[in-house]
C-alpha positions as CSV (number, residue, x, y, z in Angstrom):
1,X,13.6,-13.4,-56.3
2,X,14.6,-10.1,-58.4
3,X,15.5,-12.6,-61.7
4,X,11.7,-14.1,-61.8
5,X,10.2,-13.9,-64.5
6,X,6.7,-15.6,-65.4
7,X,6.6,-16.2,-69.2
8,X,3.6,-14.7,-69.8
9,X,4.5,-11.0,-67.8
10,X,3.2,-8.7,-70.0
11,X,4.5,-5.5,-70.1
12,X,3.5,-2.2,-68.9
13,X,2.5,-1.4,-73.0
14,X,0.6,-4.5,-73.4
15,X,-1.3,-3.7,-70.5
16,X,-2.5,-0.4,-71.8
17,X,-3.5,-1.9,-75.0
18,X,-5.1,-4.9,-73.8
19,X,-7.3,-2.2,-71.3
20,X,-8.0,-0.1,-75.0
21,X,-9.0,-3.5,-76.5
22,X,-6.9,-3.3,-79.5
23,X,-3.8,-1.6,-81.1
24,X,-3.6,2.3,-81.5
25,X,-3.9,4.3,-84.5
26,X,-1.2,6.8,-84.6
27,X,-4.3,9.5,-83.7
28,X,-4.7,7.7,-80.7
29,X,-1.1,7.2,-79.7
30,X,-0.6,11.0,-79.8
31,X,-3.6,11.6,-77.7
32,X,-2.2,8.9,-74.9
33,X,1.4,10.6,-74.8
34,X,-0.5,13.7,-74.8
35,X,-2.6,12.7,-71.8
36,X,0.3,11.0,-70.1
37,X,1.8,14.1,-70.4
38,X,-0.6,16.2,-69.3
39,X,-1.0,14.2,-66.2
40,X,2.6,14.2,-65.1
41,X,2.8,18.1,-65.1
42,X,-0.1,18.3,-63.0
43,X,0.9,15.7,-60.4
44,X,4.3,17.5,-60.6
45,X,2.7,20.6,-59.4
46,X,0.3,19.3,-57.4
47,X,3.3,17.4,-55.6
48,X,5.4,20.4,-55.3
49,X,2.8,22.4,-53.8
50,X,2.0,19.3,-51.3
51,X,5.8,19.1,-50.2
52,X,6.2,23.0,-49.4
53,X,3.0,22.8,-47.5
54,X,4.5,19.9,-45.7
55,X,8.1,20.1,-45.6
56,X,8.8,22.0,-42.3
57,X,5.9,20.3,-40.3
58,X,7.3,19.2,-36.8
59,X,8.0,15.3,-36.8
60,X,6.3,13.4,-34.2
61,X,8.4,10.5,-33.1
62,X,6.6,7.3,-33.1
63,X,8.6,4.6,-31.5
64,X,8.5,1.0,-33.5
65,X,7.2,-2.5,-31.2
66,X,9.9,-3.6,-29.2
67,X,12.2,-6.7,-31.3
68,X,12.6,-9.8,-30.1
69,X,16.3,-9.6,-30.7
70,X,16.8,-6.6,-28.4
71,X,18.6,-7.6,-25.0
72,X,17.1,-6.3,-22.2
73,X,20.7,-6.4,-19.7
74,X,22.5,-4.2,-22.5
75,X,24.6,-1.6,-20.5
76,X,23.2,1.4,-19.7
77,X,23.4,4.5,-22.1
78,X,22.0,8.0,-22.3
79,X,18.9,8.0,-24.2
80,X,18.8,8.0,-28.3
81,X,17.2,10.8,-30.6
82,X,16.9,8.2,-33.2
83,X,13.6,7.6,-34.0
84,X,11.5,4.7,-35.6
85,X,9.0,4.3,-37.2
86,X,6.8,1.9,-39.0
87,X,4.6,2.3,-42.2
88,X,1.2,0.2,-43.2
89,X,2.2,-3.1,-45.2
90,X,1.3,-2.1,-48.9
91,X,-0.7,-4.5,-51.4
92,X,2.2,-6.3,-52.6
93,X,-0.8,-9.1,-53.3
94,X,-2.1,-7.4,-56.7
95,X,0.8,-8.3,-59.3
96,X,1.2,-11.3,-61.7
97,X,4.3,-12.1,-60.1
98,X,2.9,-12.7,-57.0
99,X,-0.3,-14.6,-58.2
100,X,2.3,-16.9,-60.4
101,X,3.9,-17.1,-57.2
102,X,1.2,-18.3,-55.2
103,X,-0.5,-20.3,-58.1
104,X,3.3,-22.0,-58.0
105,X,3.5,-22.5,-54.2
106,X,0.0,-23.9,-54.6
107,X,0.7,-26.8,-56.9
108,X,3.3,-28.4,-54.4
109,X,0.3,-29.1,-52.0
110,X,-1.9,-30.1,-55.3
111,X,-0.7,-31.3,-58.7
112,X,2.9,-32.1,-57.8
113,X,1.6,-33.6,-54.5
114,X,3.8,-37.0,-54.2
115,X,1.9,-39.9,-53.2
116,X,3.2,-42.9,-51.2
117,X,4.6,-44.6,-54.3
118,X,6.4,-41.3,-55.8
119,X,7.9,-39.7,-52.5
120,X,11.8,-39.4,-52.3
121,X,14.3,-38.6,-49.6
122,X,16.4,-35.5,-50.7
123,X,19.5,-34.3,-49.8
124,X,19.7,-30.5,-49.6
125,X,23.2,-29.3,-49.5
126,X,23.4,-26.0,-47.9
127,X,21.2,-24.0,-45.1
128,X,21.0,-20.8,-46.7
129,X,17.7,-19.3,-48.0
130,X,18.1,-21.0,-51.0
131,X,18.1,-24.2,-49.3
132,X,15.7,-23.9,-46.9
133,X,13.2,-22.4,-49.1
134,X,13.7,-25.5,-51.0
135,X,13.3,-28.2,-48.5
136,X,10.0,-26.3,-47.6
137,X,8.0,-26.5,-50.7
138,X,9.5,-30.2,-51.2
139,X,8.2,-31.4,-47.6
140,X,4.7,-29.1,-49.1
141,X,4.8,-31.6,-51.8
142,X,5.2,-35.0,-49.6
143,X,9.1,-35.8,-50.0
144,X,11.6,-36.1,-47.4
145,X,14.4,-33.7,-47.6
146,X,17.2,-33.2,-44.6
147,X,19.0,-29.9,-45.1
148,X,22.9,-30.2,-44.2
149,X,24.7,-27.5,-43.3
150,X,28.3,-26.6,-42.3
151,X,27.9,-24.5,-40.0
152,X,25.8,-23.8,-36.3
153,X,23.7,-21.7,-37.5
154,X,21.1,-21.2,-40.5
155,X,20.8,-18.3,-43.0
156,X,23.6,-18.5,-45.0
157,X,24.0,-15.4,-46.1
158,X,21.3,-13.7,-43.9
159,X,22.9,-15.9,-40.8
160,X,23.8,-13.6,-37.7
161,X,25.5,-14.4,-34.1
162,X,25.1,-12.9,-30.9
163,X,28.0,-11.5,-29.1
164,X,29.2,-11.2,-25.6
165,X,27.0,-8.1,-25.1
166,X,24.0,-9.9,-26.5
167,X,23.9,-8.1,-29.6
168,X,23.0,-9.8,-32.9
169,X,26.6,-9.5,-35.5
170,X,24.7,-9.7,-39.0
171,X,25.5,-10.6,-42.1
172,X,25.0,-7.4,-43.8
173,X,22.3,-5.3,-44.4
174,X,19.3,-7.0,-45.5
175,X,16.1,-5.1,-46.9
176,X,12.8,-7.3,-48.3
177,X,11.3,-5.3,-51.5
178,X,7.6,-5.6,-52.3
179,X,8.5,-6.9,-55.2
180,X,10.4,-9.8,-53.9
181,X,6.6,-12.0,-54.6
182,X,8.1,-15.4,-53.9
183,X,9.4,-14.0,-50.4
184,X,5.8,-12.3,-50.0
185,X,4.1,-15.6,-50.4
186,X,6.4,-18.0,-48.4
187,X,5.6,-15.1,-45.2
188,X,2.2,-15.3,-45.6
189,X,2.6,-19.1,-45.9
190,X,4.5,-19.1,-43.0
191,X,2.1,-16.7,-41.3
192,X,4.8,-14.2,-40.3
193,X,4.2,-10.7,-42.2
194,X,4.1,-9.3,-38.8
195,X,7.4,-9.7,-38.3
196,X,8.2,-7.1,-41.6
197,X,8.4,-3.8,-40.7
198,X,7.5,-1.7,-43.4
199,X,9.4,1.6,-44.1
200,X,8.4,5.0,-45.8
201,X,7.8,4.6,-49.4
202,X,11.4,6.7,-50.3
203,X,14.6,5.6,-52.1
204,X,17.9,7.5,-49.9
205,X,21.0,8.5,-51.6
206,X,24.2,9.7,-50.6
207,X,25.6,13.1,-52.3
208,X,28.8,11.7,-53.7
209,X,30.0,15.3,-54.6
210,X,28.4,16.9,-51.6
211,X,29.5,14.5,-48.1
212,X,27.4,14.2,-45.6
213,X,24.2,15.1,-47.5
214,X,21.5,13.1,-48.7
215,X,18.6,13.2,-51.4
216,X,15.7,11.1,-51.9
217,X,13.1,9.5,-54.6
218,X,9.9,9.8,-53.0
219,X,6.7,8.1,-54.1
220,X,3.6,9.3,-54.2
221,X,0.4,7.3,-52.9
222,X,-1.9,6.5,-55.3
223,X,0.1,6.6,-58.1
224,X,0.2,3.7,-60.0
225,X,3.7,2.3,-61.7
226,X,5.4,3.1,-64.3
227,X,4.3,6.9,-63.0
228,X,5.4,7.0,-59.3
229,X,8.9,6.1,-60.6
230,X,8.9,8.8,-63.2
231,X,7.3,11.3,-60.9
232,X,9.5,10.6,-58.3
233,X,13.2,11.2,-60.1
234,X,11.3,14.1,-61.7
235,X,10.6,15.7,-58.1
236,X,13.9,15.5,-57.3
237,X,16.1,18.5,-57.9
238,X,19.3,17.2,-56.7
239,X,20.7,14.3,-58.5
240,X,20.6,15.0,-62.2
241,X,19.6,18.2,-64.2
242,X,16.4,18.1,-66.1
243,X,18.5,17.9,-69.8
244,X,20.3,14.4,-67.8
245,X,16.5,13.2,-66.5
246,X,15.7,13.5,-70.2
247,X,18.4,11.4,-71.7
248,X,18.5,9.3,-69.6
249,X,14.4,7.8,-70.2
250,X,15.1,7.0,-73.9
251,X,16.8,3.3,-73.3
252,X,14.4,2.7,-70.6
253,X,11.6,2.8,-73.0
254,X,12.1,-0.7,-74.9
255,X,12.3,-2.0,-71.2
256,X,8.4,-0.6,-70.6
257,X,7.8,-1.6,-74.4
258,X,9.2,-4.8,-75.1
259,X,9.9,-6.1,-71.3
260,X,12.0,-9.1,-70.1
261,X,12.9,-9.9,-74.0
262,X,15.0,-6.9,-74.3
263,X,16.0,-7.4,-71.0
264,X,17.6,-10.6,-71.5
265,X,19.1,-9.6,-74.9
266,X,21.4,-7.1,-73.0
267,X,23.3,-9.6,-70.8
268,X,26.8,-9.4,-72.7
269,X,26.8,-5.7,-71.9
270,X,28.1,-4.2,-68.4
271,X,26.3,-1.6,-66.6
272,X,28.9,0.8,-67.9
273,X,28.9,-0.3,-71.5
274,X,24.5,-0.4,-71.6
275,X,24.9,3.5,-70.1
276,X,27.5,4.7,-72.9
277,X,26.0,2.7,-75.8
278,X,22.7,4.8,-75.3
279,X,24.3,7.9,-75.3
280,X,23.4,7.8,-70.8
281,X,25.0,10.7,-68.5
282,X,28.1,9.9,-67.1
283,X,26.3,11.0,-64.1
284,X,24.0,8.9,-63.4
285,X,26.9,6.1,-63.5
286,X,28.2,8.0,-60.2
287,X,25.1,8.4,-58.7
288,X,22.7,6.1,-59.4
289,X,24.6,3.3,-60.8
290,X,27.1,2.4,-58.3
291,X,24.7,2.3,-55.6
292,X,22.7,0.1,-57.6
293,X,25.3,-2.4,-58.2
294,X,27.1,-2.5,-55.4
295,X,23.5,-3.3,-53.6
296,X,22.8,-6.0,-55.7
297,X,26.1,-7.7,-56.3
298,X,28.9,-6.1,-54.1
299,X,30.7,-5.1,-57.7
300,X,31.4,-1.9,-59.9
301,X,29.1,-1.1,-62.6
302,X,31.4,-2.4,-65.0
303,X,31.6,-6.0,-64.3
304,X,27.8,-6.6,-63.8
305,X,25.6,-7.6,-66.3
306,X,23.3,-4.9,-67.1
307,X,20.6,-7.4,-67.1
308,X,20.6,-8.0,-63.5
309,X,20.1,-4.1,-63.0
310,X,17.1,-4.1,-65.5
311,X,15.7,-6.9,-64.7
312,X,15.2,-5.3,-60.9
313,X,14.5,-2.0,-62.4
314,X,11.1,-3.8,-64.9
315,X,9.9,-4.6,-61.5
316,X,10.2,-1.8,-59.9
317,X,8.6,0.1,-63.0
318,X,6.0,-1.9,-63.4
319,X,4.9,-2.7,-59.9
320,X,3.7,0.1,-58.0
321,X,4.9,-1.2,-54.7
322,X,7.6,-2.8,-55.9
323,X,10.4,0.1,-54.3
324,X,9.0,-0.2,-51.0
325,X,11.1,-2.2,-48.6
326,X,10.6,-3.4,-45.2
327,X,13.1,-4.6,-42.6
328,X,12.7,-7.7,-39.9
329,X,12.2,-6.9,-36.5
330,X,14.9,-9.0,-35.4
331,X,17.4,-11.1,-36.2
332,X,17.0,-13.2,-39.1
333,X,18.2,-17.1,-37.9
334,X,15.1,-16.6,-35.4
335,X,12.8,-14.4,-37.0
336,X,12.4,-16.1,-40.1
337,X,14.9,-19.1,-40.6
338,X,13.8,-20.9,-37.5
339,X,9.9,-20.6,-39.7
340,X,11.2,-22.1,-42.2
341,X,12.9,-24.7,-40.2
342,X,10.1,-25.8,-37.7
343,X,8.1,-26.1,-41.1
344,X,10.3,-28.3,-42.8
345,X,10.7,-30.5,-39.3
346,X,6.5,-30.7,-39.1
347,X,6.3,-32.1,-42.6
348,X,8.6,-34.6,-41.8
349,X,11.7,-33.6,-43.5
350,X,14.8,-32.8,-41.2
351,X,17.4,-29.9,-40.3
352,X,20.5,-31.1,-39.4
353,X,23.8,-28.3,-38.4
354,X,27.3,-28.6,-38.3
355,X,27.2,-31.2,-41.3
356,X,30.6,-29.8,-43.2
357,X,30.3,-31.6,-47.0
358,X,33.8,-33.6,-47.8
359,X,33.2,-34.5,-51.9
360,X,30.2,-35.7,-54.0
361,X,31.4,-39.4,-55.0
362,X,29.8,-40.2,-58.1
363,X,29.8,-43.8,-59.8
364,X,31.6,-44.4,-63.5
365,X,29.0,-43.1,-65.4
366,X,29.0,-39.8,-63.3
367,X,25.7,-39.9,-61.3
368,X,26.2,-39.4,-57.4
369,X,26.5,-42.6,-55.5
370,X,26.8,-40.6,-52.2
371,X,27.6,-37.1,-50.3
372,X,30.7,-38.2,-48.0
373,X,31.1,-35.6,-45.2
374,X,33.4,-34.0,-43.2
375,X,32.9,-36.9,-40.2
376,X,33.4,-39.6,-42.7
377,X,29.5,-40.3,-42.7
378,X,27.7,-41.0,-46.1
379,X,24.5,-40.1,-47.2
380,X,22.5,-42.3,-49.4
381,X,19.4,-39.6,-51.3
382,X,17.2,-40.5,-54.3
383,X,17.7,-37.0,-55.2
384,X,20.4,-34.5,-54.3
385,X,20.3,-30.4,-54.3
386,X,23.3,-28.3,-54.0
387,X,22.3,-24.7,-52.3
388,X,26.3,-23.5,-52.0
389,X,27.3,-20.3,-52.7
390,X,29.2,-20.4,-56.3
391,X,32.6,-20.5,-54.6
392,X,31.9,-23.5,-52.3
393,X,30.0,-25.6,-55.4
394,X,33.0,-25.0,-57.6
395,X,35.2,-26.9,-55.2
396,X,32.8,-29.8,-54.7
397,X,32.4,-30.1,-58.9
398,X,33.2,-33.8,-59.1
399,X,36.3,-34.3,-61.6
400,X,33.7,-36.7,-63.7
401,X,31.9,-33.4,-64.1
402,X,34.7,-30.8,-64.7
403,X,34.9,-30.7,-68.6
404,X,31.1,-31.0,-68.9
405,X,29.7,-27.5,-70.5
406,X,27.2,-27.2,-68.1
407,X,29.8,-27.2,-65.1
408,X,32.3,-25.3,-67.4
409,X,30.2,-22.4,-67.0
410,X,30.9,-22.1,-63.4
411,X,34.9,-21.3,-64.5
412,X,33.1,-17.9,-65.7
413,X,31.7,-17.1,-61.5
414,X,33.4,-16.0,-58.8
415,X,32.4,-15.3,-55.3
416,X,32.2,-11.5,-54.3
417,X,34.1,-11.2,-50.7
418,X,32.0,-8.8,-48.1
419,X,33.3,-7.4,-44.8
420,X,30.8,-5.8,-42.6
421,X,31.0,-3.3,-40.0
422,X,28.6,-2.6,-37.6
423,X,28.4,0.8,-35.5
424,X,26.5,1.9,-32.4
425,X,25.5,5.7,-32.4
426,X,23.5,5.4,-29.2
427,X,26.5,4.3,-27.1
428,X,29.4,5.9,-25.2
């Protein structure tokens, strides 16, 4: 969802211009900087004022609607100070991306609606989001798909168990952004928003130097992107000094200015290499960086592509809601990959568990002839989809395939291992 990119995204420059109804003279861009300027030191001080007023007001615990995953024999405890709470959903709604998302979703049920003559029978290989998500919008466009996955349960990598206590193991930590807008639409489709419950609109970090203590981004209502980003790592007095907050805005500028082109042009440089080309603090490599790509892709900053970071990073500039996240309200095979599943089942397409994949057998000219499984089964599709993660698909590359360039490229991926731990702090 982060990677999307409709074509015609403009960015937050165009936007301005197209509002002014022409170019700028260089008059009137010195006015706008000027006016920008102006703006941002008075919301900085109206801010700061705001949070001292604010700052030591008591907090009044406001308990979150009981989850559906929540067992009610769980062994008694003493009681918890934690304390929940949930915020209004935002208008995640008002963005291109999400009107080219629905406009998208839209056009399975209309112009790409199969009729009798043109509907197939799909294999989907793999019950992850990926593959569900999938299989839903081809049953929304008439065809048949049956998901096949190896394991009992769905989710892939959101998939979760119980335990012997009743309590749900998950697959990490999983957080829904507002400007996830394919995600957005497929809840509403799915009539299940109620099930997201919306958090504060604040980015948390951990003090590397400083253990145990924690400093935030926070983002001010009403304050429309890109200047509730700015505003927000402005506010904050902790991270980086005011010389490293200025040096760090010049090579974000051609991402505002120029958008998903420049974006895509810095893909052969790491993290670390984009932040010392432009002259970046080495700071915000330790505190900023890290974070960032071990949340998106479980790897140091200098073996992910710096336009996986950016690309995240034009959303979240340019949508005003974009930062806010939102959490499930239970566990995620029942919450929402049972949804998805039920869906797929009522359209006619089918879900089918414990399906382990054997080896794609192709004919002598190299198209599939069948999936043989596990049980020594074969299935016979018109069209088949591989949902695998990247270090699953590279096993099940048929040799007829191997020195192709397209599979080829797959030597370059690997699969990034993750170990969770989960911890209690309300127990004995």
């Amino acid at each position: 969802a982060n990677s999307q990119h409709h074509p015609s995204q403009k960015s937050f420059l165009d936007c301005i211009i197209n509002r002014h109804g022409g170019s700028y003279n260089s008059r009137e861009w010195i006015i706008l900087v000027a006016t920008i300027v102006m703006i941002i030191r008075n919301l900085v001080l109206s801010a700061v004022l705001a949070a001292t007023a604010t700052a030591f007001q008591p907090h009044t615990p406001l308990l979150s609607r009981p989850s559906a995953s929540r067992n009610i024999n769980r062994p008694t405890t003493k009681s918890s100070n934690l304390v929940m709470r949930d915020y209004p959903k935002p208008n995640v709604e008002d963005t291109d991306n999400y009107r080219f998302a629905t406009e998208m979703s839209n056009s399975f049920k209309t112009t790409l609606k199969a009729d009798a003559s043109q509907k197939k029978k799909v294999a989907v290989i793999g019950g992850g989001l990926a593959g569900l998500s999938c299989a839903k919008y081809l049953s929304d466009a008439g065809h048949e798909p049956t998901i096949y996955e190896a394991r009992d349960v769905l989710g892939g990598k959101v998939s979760a168990w119980q335990d012997e206590d009743g309590d749900w193991i998950e697959t990490g930590l999983h957080i829904f952004f507002g400007a996830y807008p394919n995600v957005m639409n497929m809840f509403d489709e799915l009539n299940i928003h109620d099930r997201l419950q919306w958090k504060i609109h604040q980015m948390i970090f951990a003090m590397q130097e400083l253990p145990g203590e924690f400093t935030t981004f926070d983002f001010i209502p009403g304050i429309p992107a890109p200047f509730n980003f700015g505003l927000a790592i402005l506010m904050n007095q902790k991270m980086l000094t005011f010389p490293e907050k200025i040096q760090t805005a010049p090579p974000l500028i051609p991402v505002l200015i120029e958008g998903q082109s420049f974006i895509d042009a810095q893909d052969e440089l790491s993290v670390t290499e984009f932040m010392r080309k432009y002259g970046m603090p080495e700071r915000i490599n330790e505190e900023v960086f890290i974070a960032m790509a071990k949340a998106l892709d479980f790897i140091d900053p200098d073996r992910l592509s710096m336009t996986v970071v950016l690309t995240a990073m034009n959303r979240f500039l340019n949508e005003s809601n974009g930062l806010q996240m939102a959490f499930l309200d239970g566990n995620q095979p029942d919450r929402l990959c049972k949804p998805m599943a039920d869906h797929v089942e009522k359209n006619g397409g089918k879900v089918v568990l414990n399906a382990p994949l054997k080896e794609i057998v192709t004919n002598d000219d190299g198209s599939i002839n069948h999936l043989l499984m596990r049980s020594g089964e074969k299935i016979v599709a018109d069209e088949y989809v591989s949902a695998m993660p990247v270090d699953i698909v590279k096993r099940m590359v048929p040799k007829k395939w191997q020195n192709m360039p397209y599979f080829r490229q797959l030597d370059e991926l690997e699969g990034i291992p993750v170990i969770n731990f989960h911890m209690w702090f309300d127990r004995k």
